[in-house]
N, CA, C and O of each residue as an XYZ file, in Angstrom:
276
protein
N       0.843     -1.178      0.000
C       0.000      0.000      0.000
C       0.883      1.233      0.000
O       1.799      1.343      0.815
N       0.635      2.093     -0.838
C       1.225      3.719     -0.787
C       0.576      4.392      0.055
O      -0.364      3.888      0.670
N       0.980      5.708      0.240
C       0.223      7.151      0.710
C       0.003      7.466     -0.479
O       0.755      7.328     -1.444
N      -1.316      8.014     -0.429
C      -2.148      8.378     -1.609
C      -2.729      8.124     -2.613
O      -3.239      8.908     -3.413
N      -2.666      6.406     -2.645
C      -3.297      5.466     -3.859
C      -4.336      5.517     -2.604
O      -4.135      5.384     -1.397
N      -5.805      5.820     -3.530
C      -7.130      5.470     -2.506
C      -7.267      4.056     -3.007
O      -6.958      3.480     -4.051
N      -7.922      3.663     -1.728
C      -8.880      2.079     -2.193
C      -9.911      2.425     -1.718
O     -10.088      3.281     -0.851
N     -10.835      1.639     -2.371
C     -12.037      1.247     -2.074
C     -12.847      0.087     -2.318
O     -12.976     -0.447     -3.420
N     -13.402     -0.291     -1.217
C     -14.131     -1.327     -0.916
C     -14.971     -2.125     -2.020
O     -15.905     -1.386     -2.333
N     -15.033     -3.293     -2.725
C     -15.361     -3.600     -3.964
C     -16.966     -3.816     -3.906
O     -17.906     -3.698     -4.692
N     -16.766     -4.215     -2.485
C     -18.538     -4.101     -2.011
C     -19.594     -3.194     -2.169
O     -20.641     -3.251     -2.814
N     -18.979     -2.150     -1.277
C     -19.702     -0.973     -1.046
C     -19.108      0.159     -1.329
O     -19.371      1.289     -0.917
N     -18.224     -0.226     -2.114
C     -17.259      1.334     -2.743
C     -17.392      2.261     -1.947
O     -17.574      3.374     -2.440
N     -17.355      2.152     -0.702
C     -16.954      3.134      0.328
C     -14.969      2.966      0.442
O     -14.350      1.904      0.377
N     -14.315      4.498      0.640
C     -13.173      4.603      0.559
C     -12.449      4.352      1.518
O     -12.545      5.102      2.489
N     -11.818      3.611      1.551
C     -10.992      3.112      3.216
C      -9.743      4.698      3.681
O      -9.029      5.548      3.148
N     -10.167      4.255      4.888
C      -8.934      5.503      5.618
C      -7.410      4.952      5.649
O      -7.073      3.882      6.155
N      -6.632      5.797      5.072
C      -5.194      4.992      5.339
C      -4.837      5.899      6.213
O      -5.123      7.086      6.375
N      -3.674      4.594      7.143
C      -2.680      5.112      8.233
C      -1.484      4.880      8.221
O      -1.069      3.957      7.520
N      -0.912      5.384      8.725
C       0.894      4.653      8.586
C       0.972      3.982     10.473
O       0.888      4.599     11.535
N       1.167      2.480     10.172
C       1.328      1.470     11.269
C       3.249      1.830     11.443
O       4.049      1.831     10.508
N       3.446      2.001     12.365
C       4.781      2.651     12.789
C       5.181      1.456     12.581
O       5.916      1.134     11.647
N       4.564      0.415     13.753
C       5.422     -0.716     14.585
C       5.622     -1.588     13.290
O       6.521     -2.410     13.466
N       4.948     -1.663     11.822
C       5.358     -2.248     10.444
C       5.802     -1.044      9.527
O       5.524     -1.236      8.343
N       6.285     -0.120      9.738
C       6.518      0.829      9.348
C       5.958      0.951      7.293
O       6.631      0.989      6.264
N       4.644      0.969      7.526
C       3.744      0.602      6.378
C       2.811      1.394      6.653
O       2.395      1.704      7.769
N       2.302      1.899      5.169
C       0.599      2.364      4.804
C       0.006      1.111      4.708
O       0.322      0.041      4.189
N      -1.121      1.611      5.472
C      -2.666      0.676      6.031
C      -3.742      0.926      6.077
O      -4.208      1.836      6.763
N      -4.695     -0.206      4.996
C      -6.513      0.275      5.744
C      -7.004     -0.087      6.722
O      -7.207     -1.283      6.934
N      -7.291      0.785      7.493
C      -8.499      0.864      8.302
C      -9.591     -0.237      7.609
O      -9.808     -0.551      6.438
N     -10.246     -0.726      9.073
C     -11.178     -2.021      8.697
C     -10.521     -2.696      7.229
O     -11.079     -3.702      7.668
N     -10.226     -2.894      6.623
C     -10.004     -3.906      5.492
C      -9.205     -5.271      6.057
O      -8.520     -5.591      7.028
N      -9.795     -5.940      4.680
C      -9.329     -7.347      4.646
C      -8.526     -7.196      3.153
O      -8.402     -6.077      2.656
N      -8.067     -8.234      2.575
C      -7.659     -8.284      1.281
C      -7.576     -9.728      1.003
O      -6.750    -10.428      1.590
N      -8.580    -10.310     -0.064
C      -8.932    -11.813     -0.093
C      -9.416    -11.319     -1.606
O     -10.124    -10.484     -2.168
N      -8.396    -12.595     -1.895
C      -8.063    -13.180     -3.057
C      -8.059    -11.672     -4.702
O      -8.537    -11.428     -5.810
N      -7.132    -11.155     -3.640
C      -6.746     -9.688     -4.837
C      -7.751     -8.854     -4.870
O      -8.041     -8.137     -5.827
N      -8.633     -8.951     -3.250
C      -9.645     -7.698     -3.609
C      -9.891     -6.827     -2.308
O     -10.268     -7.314     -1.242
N      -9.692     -5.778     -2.471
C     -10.208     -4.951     -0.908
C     -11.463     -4.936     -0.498
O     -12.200     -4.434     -1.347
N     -12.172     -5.391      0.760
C     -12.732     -5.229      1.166
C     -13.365     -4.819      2.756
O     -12.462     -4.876      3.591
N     -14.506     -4.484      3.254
C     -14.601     -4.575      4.729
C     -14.757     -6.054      4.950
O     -15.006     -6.861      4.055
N     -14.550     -6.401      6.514
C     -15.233     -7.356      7.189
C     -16.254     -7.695      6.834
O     -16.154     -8.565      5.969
N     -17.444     -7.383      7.126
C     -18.348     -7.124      7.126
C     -19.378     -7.033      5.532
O     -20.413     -7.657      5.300
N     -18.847     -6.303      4.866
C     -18.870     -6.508      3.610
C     -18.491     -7.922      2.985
O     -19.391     -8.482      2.359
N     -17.402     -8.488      3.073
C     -16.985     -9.796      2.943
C     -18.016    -10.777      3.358
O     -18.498    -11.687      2.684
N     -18.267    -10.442      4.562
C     -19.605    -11.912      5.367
C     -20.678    -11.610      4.377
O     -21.014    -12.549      3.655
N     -21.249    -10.511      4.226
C     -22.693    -10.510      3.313
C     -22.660    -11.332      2.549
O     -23.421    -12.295      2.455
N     -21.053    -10.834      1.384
C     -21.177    -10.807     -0.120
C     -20.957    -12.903     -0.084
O     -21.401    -13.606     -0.992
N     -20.179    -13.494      1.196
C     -20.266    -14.782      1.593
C     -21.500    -15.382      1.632
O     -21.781    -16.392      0.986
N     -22.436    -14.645      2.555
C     -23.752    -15.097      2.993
C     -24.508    -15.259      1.605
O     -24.993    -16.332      1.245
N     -24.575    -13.785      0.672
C     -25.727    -14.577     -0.363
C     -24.916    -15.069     -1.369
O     -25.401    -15.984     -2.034
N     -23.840    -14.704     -1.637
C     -23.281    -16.141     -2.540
C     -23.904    -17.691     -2.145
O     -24.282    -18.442     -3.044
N     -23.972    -18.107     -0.621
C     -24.320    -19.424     -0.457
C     -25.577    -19.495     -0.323
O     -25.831    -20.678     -0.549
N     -26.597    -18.923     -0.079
C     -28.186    -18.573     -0.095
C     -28.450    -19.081     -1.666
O     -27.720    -18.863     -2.633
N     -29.743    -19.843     -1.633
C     -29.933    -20.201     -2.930
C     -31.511    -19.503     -3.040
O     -32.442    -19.678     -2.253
N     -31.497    -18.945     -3.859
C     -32.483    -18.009     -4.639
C     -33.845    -18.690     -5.599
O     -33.942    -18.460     -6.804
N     -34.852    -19.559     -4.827
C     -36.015    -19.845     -5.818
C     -36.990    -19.163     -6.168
O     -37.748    -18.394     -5.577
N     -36.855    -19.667     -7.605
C     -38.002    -18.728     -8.286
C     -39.133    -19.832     -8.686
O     -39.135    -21.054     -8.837
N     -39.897    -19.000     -8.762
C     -41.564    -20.350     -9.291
C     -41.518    -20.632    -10.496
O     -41.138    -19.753    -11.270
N     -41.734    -21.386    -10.792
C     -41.605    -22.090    -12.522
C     -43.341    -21.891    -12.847
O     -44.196    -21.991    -11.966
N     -43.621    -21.605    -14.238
C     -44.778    -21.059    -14.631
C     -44.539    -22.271    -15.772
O     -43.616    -23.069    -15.937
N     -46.145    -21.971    -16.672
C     -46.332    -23.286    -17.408
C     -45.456    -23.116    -18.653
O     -45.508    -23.916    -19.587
N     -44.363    -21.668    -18.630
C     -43.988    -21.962    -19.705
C     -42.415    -22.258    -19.637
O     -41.518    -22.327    -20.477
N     -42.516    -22.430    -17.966
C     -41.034    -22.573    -17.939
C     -40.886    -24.404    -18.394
O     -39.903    -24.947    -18.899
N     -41.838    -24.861    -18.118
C     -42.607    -26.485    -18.279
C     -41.476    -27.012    -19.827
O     -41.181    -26.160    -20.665
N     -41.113    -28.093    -19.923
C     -40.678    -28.527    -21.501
C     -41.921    -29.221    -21.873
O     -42.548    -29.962    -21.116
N     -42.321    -28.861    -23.400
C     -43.585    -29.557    -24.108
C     -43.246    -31.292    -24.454
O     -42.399    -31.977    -25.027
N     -44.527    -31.446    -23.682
C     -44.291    -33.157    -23.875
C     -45.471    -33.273    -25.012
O     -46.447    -32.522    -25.018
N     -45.272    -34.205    -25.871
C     -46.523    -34.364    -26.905
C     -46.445    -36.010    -26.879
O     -47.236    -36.677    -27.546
């Protein structure tokens, strides 16, 4: 991480705060994670987890049906 490259959150494109961590003498986001080449919050991460695994039914109508003759 630099000073002055912004990131933002891929979730909620909210902009993370950077700090400089002395004791790693490094620029750092605030709340972020970084999983699998992408910035994100905590929090943001669990959602975008949660409905990825949530399965989504929809009602099948007569034309979703295949024609049997």
């Amino acid at each position: 991480m630099h000073k002055g490259r912004l990131q933002s959150c891929v979730v909620c494109h909210d902009t993370f705060e950077q700090f400089h961590d002395d004791d790693e003498d490094a620029w750092m986001l605030r709340d972020c994670v970084h999983v699998a080449n992408e910035y994100l919050h905590p929090s943001c991460e669990r959602d975008r987890a949660l409905s990825a695994s949530s399965t989504i039914s929809t009602p099948t109508t007569d034309a979703d049906k295949p024609l049997v003759r």
